[in-house]
N, C-alpha and C positions, 0 to 999 in steps of 0.2 A: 619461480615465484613461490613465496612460503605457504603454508595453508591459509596462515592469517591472511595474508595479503590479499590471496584469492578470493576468500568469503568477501573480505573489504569491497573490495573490486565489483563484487556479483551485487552487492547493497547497492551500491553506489549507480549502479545501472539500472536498477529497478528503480532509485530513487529520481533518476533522470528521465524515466520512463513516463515514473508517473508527475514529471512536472516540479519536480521539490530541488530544483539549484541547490539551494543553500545546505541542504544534508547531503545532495550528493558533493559537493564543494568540501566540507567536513570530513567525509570518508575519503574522497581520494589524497586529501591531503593525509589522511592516516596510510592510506596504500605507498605513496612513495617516501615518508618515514622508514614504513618495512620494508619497502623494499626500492632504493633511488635506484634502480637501473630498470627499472618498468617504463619500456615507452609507451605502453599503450595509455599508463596511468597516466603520464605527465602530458600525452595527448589531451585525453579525457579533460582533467585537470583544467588545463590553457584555454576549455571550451565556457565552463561555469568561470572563473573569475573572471571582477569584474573591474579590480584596480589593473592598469595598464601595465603598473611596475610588476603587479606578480605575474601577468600574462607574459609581460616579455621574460620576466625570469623562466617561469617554467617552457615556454616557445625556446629559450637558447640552451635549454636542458634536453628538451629532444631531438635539436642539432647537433649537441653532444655526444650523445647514446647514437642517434641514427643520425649522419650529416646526409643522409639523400632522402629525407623526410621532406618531399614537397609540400605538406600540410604544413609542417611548420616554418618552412620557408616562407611562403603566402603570407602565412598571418603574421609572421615577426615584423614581415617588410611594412604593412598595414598599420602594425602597431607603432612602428618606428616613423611615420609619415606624420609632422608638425599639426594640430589644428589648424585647420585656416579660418577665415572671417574674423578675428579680433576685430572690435571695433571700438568706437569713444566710450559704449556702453557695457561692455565687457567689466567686470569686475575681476581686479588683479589681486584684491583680498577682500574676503565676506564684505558685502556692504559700503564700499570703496569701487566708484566704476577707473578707465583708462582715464575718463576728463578730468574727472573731482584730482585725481592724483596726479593730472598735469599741471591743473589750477594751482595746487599746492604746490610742487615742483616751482611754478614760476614764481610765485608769490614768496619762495622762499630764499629764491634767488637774489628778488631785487631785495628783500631784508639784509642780505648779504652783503650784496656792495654798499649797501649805507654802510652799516656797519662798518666796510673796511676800510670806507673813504673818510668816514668820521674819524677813524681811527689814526691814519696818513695824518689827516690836517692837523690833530692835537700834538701828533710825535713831532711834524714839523715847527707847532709852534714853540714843546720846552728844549727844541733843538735851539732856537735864536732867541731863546729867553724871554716871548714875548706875553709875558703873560693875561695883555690885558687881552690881546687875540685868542690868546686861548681860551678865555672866556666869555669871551664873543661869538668864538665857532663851537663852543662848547652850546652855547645855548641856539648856535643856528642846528645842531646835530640833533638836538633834543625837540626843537621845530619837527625836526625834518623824520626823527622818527616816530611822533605824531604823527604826521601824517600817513605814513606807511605803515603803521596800526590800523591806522581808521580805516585806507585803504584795503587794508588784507585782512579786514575782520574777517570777513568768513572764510579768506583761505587757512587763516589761523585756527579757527574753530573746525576748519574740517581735518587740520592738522590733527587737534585733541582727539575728532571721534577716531580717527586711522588711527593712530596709538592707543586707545582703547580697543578697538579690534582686536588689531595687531597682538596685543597683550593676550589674547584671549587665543590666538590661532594656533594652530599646529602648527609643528618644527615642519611639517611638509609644506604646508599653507605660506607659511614665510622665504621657503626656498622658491615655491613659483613666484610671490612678488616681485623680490630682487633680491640678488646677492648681498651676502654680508662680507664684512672686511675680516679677515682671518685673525684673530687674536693670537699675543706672543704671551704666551703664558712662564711665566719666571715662579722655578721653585724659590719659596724663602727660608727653606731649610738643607739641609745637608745629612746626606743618608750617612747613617753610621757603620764605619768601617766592619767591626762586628759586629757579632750579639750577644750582648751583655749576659753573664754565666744566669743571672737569674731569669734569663726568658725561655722558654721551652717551646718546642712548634707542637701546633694542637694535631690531637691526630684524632682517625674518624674509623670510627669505630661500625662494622661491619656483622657483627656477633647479635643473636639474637636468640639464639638454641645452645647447649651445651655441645660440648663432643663429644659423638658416640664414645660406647665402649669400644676397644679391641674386637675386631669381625674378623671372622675369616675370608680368605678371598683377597681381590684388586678390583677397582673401579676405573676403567677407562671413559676418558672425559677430554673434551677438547675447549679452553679458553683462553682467556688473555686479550688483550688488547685489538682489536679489530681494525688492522690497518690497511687492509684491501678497500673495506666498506663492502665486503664478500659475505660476511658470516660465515666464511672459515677462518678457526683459531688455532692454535698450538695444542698439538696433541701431549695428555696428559696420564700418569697413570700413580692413581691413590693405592697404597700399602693401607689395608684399614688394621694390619695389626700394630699398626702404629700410626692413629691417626692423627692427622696435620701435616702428615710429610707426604710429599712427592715427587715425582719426578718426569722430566720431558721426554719424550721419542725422543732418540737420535735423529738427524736432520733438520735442514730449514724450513719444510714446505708446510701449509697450513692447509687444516683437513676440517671433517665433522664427521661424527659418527662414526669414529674412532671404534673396531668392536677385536676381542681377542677369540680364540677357542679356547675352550675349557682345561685343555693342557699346556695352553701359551704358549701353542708350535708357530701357530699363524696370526697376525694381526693385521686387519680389512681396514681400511677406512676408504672416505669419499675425499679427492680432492679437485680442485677448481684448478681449471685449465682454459683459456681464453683459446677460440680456435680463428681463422680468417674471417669468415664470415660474420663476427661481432655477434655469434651468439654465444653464451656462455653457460658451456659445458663443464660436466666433472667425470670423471675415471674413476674405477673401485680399483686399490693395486691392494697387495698383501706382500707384508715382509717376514722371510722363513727365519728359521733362527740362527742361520748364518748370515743374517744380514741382507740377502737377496731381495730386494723392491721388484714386483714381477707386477704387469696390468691383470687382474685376474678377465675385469671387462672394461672394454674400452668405447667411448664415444664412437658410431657409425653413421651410413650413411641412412640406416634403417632407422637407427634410435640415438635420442640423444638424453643430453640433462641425465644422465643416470645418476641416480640420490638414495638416501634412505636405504642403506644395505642393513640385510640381517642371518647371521651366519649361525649354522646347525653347531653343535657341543665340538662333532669332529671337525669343523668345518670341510665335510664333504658335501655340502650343499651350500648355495647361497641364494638370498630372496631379494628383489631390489626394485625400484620403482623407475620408470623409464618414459620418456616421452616419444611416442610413435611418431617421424617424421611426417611422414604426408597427411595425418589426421591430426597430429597437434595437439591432440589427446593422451594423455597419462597413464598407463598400464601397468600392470602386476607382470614381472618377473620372478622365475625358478630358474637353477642352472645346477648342473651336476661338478665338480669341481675331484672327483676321483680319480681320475685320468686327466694330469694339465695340460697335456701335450692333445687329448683331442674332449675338452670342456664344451659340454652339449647347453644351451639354453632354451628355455620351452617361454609363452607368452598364458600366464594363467586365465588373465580376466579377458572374455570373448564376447562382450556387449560391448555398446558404446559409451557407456558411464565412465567418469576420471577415478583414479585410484590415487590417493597421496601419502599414503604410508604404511609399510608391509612387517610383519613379521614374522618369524620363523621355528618352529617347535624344536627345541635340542635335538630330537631326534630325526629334524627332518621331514617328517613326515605330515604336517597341516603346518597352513600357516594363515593367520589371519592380515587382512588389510581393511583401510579406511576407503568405502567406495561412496561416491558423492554423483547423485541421479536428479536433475534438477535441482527441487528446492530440499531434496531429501540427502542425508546422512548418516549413515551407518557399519557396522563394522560386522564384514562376511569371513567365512570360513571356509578355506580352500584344503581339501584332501587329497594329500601328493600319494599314497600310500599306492597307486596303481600309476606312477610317474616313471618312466623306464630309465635305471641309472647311464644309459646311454643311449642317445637321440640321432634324430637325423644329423647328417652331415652340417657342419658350417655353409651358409651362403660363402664363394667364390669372393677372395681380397680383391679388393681395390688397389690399384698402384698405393704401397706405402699406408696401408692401412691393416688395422687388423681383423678375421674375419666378421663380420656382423651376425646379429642375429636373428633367428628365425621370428616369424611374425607370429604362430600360433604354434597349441601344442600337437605331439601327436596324435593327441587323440583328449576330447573330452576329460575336465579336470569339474569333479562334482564340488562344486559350493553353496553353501546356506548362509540364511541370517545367524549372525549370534547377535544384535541390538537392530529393533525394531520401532525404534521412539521419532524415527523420521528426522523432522530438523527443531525436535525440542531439543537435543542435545548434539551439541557440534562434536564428534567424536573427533581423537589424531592422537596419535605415537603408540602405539599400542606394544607388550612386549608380554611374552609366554615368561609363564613358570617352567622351572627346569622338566616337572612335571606333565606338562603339556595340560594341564586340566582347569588351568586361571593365566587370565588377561588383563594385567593392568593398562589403565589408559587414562588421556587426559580430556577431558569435555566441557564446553561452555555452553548456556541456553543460550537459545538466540535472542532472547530480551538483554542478557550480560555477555557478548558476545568477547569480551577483557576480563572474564573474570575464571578462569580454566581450574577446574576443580579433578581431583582423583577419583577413578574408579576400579572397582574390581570387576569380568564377567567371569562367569564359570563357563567350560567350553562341553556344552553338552551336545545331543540329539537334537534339539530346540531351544530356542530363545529362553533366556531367563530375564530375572532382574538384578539388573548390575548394582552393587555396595557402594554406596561412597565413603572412602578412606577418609577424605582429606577437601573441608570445603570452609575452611578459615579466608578470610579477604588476600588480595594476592592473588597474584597466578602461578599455580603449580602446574607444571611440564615437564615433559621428556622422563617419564616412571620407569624405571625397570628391578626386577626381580632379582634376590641374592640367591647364589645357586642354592641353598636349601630351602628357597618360597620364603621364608621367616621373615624378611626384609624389600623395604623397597626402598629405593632412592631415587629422588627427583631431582629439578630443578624449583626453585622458588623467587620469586624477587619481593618478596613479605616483607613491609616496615622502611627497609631502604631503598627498593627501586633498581637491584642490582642482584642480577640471578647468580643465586651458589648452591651449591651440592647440598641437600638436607637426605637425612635415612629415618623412612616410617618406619617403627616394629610391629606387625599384622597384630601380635602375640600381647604386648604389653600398650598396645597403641601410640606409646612414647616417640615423641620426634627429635632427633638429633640432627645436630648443624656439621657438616665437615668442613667447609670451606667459607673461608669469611676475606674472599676479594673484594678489590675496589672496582674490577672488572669483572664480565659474566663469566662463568661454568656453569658447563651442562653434561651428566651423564650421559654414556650412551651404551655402555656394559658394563657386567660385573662377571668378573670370572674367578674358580678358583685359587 
């Protein structure tokens, strides 16, 4: 689950806690936007709504994701069980009970058969030409539906108020009454073969910032079309000395967090793998430059979900974020990666607080992550610098698996605050300067909880106060550092609703656009 999704989520329970439906109803509906394969959300969810049609929708959504979900087995079936009691007084549409509309019903019936008898006996009379009959039964017809006027005044009248209703009611309101007859609708034109040279197709324009200058370096970035429903896209990598162009990884598979080394020997990314168990895992691999796809870490029986990798200059280190199986809780990973044949991994963060996004100093040696303690939020500093480039042994494989990793490190890993603002500011994606001495990141108040703005920290002895870059409308995410600090590039979905690569200049403060899709991109490195 995303950071966003998880804040969602934590709203949304506190809002059911204290009794408020209707806002929690509001945020979970935001939770499985971000994230549809949330069952606890669409549990949650199925509990506050209170039309049937959405309950059963979301009740056959978490049958979906989990078919041995008893809870919503239970209530689907509950939901699926007809009303009973209809009775004469039941109203089939506002203000119209079962009787009033039977009355009608029969009163309309017998207008009917006059009608169609009246109609027989006149056809039968200019059949035999008789016309002085025909105007005889003409005027007994006219008799006759006098009186079935007078007789159905008020079924008549109750007629007019139903169609005044009626007229007024929702397309729902009308389907519970009664079915409608299916209309044939006949085009009365004829689509034209071509298009005429003078018509041009409108196109949509995506641009909103110029294009940087010429940069030195490449931006690794994964987007495109989202046809998992995963949020992994097509890995990507931008030439900025020639920017507008680019080009794909080799291969099909669809990743995030796409990151290279700084000599573009190795390149990391996160990709999504479904395992038996219906929970849904990702693997860090890295491709050499012959082409060799190797798992550097792989899903265990110890940790799963590993996400969020962040790889040192040489990449001989890597940092990554992991969910501890038997607590279900979210941890800071370190791993040594200089010997691949026996890669040691340590477990940084040794409270019981969640961690959701890590990163890692070029040099290896401190890395910052997002640690979230309650209602508090903020971004700590871990120092590897007394981290042993090699560790204990791997845990012992699993038939067909690969070895797992250690739960803790060997020894005490010292961390501090670098941001202290609690949960005034929603901190996540944090990313060093090549220097190791600034941290950019991205942060929401919790009163704007969608509105993610940039900041700077400086990585000192003690907390400072973090710069804000970049707090124009819009959500700005996913910041990172061009290897000489001079630059940052984000994500934005500013004016169109549709996230593309922009580059802050620290120096000139100038903002440039690189990418102007129809679909999202997101940085996630830049290297030289």
């Amino acid at each position: 689950m995303s950071d966003k999704a998880q804040q969602l989520l934590e709203e949304a329970k506190q809002a059911l806690s204290k009794g408020d439906t209707s806002r929690a109803a509001d945020l979970l509906k935001q939770v499985v936007e971000e994230d549809p394969d949330s069952v606890a959300a669409w549990v949650e969810l199925s509990k506050v709504l209170t039309d049937r049609d959405e309950q059963r929708m979301a009740l056959t959504t978490v049958l979906q994701l989990d078919p041995e979900n008893s809870y919503a087995r239970t209530q689907l079936e509950s939901v699926e069980k007809p009303k009973a009691g209809a009775g004469d007084h039941d109203e089939v549409v506002p203000g119209i009970s079962r009787r009033q509309a039977r009355t009608v019903g029969i009163g309309l019936a017998v207008y009917t058969l006059v009608v169609c008898g009246a109609t027989l006996i006149i056809t039968s009379a200019f059949n035999n030409s008789k016309a002085a009959q025909v105007a005889q039964l003409a005027q007994q017809f006219a008799t006759q539906t006098q009186a079935v006027v007078s007789v159905n005044e008020t079924a008549t009248q109750a007629v007019i108020v139903a169609a005044e209703v009626a007229a007024a009611a929702t397309t729902t309101q009308l389907a519970l009454a009664t079915p409608l007859p299916t209309a044939t609708v006949k085009r009365s034109f004829e689509l034209p073969t071509e298009i005429p040279p003078t018509l041009t197709p409108t196109t949509v324009s995506y641009r909103v910032e110029a294009l940087p200058p010429p940069l030195p370096g490449s931006i690794q970035a994964w987007g495109g079309e989202d046809i998992r429903s995963k949020d992994y896209l097509t890995p990507l990598i931008y030439n900025l000395s020639q920017p507008g162009t680019f080009q794909k990884l080799g291969g099909s598979d669809l990743v995030r967090n796409l990151l290279m080394s700084q000599d573009k020997s190795v390149t990391v990314y996160e990709q999504w793998r479904p395992d038996s168990s219906r929970l849904y895992m990702s693997s860090l691999e890295a491709v050499t430059p012959g082409g060799t796809v190797d798992a550097l870490v792989s899903s265990s029986y110890l940790v799963i979900n590993l996400h969020d990798p962040s790889l040192s200059a040489d990449a001989k280190r890597i940092a990554f974020i992991a969910t501890d199986y038997n607590t279900k809780v979210d941890g800071a990973y370190v791993g040594d990666l200089s010997n691949p044949n026996a890669s040691k991994f340590y477990k940084l963060s040794q409270d019981a607080a969640a961690y959701t996004a890590i990163t890692l100093s070029a040099d290896g040696m401190k890395a910052v992550a997002v640690r979230q303690d309650g209602g508090s939020t903020d971004l700590v500093v871990f120092d590897l610098a007394n981290l042993p480039a090699a560790g204990n042994a791997a845990q012992p494989p699993v038939a067909g698996a690969t070895p797992s990793l250690p739960t803790v490190a060997p020894a005490p890993i010292p961390v501090r605050p670098l941001t202290t603002d609690g949960n005034a500011l929603i901190e996540s994606s944090p990313s060093f300067s090549a220097d190791g001495t600034r941290v950019v990141y991205d942060a929401a108040s919790s009163s704007a909880p969608n509105n993610r703005d940039l900041y700077i920290a400086t990585v000192g002895t003690a907390p400072g106060t973090p710069l804000p870059i970049m707090t124009l409308d819009g959500n700005d995410i996913m910041p990172v550092f061009s290897p000489d600090g001079n630059q940052v590039a984000f994500a934005s979905d500013r004016q169109t609703g549709i996230y593309n690569i922009y580059i802050y200049d620290t120096a000139t403060r100038a903002t440039y656009q690189l990418t102007e899709d129809g679909t999202p991109v997101y940085p996630s490195g830049w290297s030289n």
